[in-house]
N, C-alpha and C positions, 0 to 999 in steps of 0.2 A: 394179417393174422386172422386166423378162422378161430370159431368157439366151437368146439363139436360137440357142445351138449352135453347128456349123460352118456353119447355111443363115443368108440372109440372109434370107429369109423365114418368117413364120409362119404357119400356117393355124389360123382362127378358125373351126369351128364354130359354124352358126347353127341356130337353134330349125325346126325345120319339122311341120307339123301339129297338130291341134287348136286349131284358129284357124278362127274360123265355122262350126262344126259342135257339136254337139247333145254334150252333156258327159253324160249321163246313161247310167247302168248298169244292164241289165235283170239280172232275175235267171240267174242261170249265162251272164253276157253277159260282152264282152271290155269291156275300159277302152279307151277313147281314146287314141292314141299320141301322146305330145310326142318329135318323134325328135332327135339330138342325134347328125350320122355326120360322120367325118373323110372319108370316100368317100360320092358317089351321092346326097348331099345339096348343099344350099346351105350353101358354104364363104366366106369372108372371105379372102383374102391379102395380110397387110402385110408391106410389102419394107420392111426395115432402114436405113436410111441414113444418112451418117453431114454435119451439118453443123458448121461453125467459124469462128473469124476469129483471126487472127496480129495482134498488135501492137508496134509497134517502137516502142523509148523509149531516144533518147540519153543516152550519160551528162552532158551537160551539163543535158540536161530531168530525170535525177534527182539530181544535185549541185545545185543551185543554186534546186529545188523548194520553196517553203516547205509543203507540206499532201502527204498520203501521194500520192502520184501512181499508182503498184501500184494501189490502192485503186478510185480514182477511173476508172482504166483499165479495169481487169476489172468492175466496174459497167456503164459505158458497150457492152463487149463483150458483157456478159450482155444488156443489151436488145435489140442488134441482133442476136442470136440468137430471142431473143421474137418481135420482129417480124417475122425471117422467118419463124419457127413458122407466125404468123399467116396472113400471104399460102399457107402451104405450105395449110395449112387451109382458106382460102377457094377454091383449085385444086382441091382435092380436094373439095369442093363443088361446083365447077362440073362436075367432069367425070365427076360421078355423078349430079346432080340432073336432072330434066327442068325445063323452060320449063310450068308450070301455068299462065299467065294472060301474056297479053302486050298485049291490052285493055283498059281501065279504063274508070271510068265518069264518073269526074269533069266536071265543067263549068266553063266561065269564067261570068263574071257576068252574060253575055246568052245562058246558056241552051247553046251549043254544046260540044261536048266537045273537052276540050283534053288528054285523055291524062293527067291527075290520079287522083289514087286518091282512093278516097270509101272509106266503114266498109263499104258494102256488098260493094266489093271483099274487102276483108278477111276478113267473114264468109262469104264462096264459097268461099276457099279455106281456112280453119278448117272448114269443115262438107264440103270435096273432102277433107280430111286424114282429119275422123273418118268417111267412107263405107270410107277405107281403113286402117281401125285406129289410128290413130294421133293423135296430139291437137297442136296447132301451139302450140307456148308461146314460142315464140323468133325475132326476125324479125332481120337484120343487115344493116345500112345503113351509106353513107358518111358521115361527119358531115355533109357538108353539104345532104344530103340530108335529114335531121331535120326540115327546119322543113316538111314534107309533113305531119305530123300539128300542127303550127302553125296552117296554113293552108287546115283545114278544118273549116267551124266546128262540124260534128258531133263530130267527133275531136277538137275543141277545148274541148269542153264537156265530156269524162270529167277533162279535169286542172282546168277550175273546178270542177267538182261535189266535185271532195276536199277542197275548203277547207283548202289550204295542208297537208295532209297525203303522203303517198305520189302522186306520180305528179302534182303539180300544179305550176304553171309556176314558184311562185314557190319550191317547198321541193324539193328531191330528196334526201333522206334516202336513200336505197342508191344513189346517186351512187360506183362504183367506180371505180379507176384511180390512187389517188395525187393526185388534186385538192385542188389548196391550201381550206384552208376557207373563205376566202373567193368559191371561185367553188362548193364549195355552198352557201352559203346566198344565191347568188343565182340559183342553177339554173341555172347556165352551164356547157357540155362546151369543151373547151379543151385538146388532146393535151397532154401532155408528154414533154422527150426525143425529140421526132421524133413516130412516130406510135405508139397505144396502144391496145388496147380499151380504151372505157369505154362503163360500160350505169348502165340505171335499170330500173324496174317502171312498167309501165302499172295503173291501176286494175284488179283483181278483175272479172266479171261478164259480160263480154261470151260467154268461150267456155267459164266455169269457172275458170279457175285464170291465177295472174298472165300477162302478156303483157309478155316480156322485152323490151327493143331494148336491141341491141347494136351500137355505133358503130367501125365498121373503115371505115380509110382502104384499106384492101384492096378493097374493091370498086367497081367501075367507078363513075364520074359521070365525065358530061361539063358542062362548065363553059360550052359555049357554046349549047348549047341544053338543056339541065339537065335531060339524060334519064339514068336511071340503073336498075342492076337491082337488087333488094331481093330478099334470100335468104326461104327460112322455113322452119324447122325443127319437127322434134321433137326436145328434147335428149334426154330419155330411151333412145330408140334412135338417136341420132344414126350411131355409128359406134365407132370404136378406133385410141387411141394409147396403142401400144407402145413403153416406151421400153426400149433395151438398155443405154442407157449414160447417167446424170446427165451434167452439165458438168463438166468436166472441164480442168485446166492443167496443159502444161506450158511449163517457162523455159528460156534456154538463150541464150548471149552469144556476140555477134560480136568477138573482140578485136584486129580487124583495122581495125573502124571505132569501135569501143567504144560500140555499141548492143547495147543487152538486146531479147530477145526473148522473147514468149510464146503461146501460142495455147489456146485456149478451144473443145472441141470436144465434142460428144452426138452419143449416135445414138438412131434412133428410127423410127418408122412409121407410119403411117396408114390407114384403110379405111373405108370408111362399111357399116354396119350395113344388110340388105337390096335391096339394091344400091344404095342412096341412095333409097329409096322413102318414105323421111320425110323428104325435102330436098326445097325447090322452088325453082324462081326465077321471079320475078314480074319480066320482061325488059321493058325501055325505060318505066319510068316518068318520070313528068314532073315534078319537084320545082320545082311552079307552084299557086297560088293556085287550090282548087278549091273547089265549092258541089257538093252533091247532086243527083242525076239530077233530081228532081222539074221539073213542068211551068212554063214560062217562058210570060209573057205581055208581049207590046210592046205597050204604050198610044201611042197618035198624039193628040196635042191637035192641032185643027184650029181655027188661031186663024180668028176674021172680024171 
């Protein structure tokens, strides 16, 4: 937890130089400079802000209560804080990332391209990230969006090759979010509470190191023609949240109407790390049944 003083903004110094350049020290030579300036460099500024929500509980809803209600209340408060966390987070994505890819390669089953994402996509923009220092480990999707890597049988074949290990359709062992046990052990995502992250790990291999998906109802899909955008990160340098202030309550009674009140409030900040230069968005994909670019051929039988 940071103190921001009397600003409501803080400024984060960011790393600049000795990044692609030659590290080596001649003799009576200079070192390389990693610079690190509050001026005249590349700065960060997260503005403070402060979010909440108030809840009114009659005295008959707590006279008459059997189970802590206080309890159940301020739970209920605390998620709908989470969630907008969430959403704040994916804004602050969009409105520092660029649009990397907004073409795919995908195909329907007669060979034309239907705006599906194939691996090969994937790997264009994993190997755009590392020309630009940075390594893609993180991809964030809306749930219903998910069954794109379902639905194509390249990508569909990393979760059978685990045999029922990490990342395969029938086990998802790092299954986050509070899911009951039985919807992991049948590798089912299923929000709870409204809406939630939850993630798994794709197999090892592809670009080095796991490949996270993370499932936010935060992000756009459309329902009627099932295009949607799919972020992609690098966590590492993702960014910065600052928080000034945990959650916080307080209570306070109306005895006019004889309702308790309370309100649940943090403050906090946001900013992404290099202006968002390891955030992507891969804009209007198609969450439809795709095949691989490869060549199509139509056979004519000519009966006689």
């Amino acid at each position: 937890m940071v103190d921001p003083g009397p600003s409501l903004t803080i400024q984060v110094p960011q790393f600049t130089g000795a990044f692609g350049q030659s590290l080596d020290v001649g003799e009576s030579g200079e070192y390389p400079e990693l610079n690190l300036k509050m001026t005249g460099g590349t700065v960060a500024t997260v503005t403070i802000g402060k979010s909440g929500i108030a809840v009114n509980i009659t005295e008959e809803a707590i006279k008459y209560s059997r189970f802590d209600i206080f309890n159940a209340a301020i739970n209920e408060a605390m998620k709908a804080l989470a969630r907008w966390k969430e959403r704040k987070a994916v804004k602050m994505f969009y409105e520092s990332a660029k649009t990397i890819k907004s073409t795919f390669s995908g195909v329907a089953v007669d060979g034309t391209n239907n705006g599906g994402l194939s691996l090969n996509d994937i790997l264009e923009v994993a190997l755009e990230f590392m020309e630009n220092g940075f390594n893609m480990d993180t991809i964030i999707m809306h749930p219903l969006a998910y069954p794109i890597f379902a639905m194509n049988g390249t990508m569909r074949s990393f979760f059978w090759a685990s045999l029922g290990d990490k990342g395969s359709l029938f086990t998802w062992p790092q299954v986050s979010g509070g899911q009951p046990e039985l919807y992991k052990t049948l590798g089912k995502v299923k929000p709870l509470n409204g809406e939630n992250i939850t993630s798994f790990e794709v197999p090892t291999g592809i670009i080095g190191k796991p490949l996270r998906l993370i499932l936010s109802p935060a992000v756009p899909f459309n329902k009627s023609d099932k295009a949607t955008d799919i972020i992609v990160l690098d966590s590492e340098n993702l960014g910065y949240l600052i928080t000034a202030e945990r959650p916080v309550t307080d209570e306070f009674t109306d005895p006019m109407r004889d309702i308790t009140h309370f309100k649940v409030r943090e403050r906090y900040g946001m900013a992404p790390k290099y202006d968002g230069s390891a955030i992507g968005i891969l804009k209007g994909v198609k969450a439809v049944q795709t095949f691989d670019p490869m060549p199509f051929y139509s056979i004519n039988i000519d009966k006689k």
